[in-house]
Steps between C-alpha positions, in 0.01 A plus 500: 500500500475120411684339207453186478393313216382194656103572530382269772828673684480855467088481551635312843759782591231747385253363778737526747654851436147672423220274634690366844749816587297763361800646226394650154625321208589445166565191333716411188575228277811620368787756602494664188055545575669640872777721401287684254267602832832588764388902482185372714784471770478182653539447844647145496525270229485117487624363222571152344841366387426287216219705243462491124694783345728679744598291833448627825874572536502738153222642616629577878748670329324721384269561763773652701629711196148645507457508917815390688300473837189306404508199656484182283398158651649214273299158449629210318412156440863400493531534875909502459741677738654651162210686370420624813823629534483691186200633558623665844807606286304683253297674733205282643369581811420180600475129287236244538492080375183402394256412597508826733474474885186745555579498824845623452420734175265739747768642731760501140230737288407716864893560562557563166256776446567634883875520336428642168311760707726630716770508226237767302489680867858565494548608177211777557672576767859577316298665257331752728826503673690571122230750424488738860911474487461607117688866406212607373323527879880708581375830500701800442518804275815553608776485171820331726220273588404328134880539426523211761200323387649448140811408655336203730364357171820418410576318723140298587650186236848446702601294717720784697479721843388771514599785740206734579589804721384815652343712750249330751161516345611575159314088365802316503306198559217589313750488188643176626183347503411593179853399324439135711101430391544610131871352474626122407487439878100555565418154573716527802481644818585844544701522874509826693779532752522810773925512485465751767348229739816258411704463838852665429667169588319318222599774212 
């Protein structure tokens, strides 16, 4: 997405992006014109400071209440160390004084999209991870069984340990697993440690 609405710039950015480094695009006069179309997903957004109606700050805002991860490239006229500061504050992935270094703006809009990328990669990836570690892939008829899967729900929203024992083979980690990836701590890594391969000395 463009938003810009200085014409003779945003048909300028518009060549570049589409014509010169082959990206599809949208262009906007207005934020308000650009917010209405955020379900088509955007993979980067460059967007103007100062625009009629709601500024480019407002309207960063809420950008990242609708997307957190998009990436937002901030131009401004103003060129001052201030507004590019609040721009990074709020959320910008990168800020640019016009008029815009083309030669600098290239690498900015690839990295940006090569970023936003790989943060949609990972979050597939938890949500695979969230969905084969889910209790309803724990199979078992077995009554003792779903007496300890109602349990572990309790206890998913906590920030406590959890002691899981038994015999060998019985899915103690195959519980763990599934308490970690659908608990507060998901988002972080879950750490296996063999205790039995911990040199006495070091317990």
């Amino acid at each position: 997405f463009i938003v810009d609405d200085e014409l003779a710039l945003s048909k300028l950015l518009n060549h570049w992006v589409k014509e010169k480094w082959h990206y599809n695009t949208e262009v906007f006069q207005s934020s308000e014109e650009m917010l209405k179309k955020m379900n088509r997903k955007p993979s980067l957004i460059l967007l103007d400071i100062m625009l009629p109606g709601l500024d480019g700050i407002e309207t960063l805002k809420r950008i990242k209440q609708i997307d957190d991860n998009v990436p937002v490239i901030m131009l401004s006229a103003q060129g001052s160390v201030e507004v590019a500061v609040e721009a990074l504050r709020f959320g910008a992935f990168d800020y640019f004084p016009k008029p815009i270094d083309q030669q600098r703006l290239e690498p900015a809009i690839k990295n940006a999209i090569k970023s936003y990328q790989l943060t949609k990669e990972i979050e597939n990836l938890r949500e695979n991870v969230k969905s084969e570690y889910s209790f309803d892939h724990i199979i078992s008829a077995d009554s003792k069984m779903q007496d300890v899967f109602k349990f572990v729900s309790k206890v998913l929203n906590n920030d406590i340990s959890v002691l899981i024992y038994g015999e060998s083979g019985t899915g103690k980690e195959l519980i763990a697993r599934a308490i970690h990836y659908n608990g507060i701590r998901k988002n972080k890594p879950f750490v296996v440690v063999n205790c039995a391969s911990i040199p006495r000395e070091l317990l």
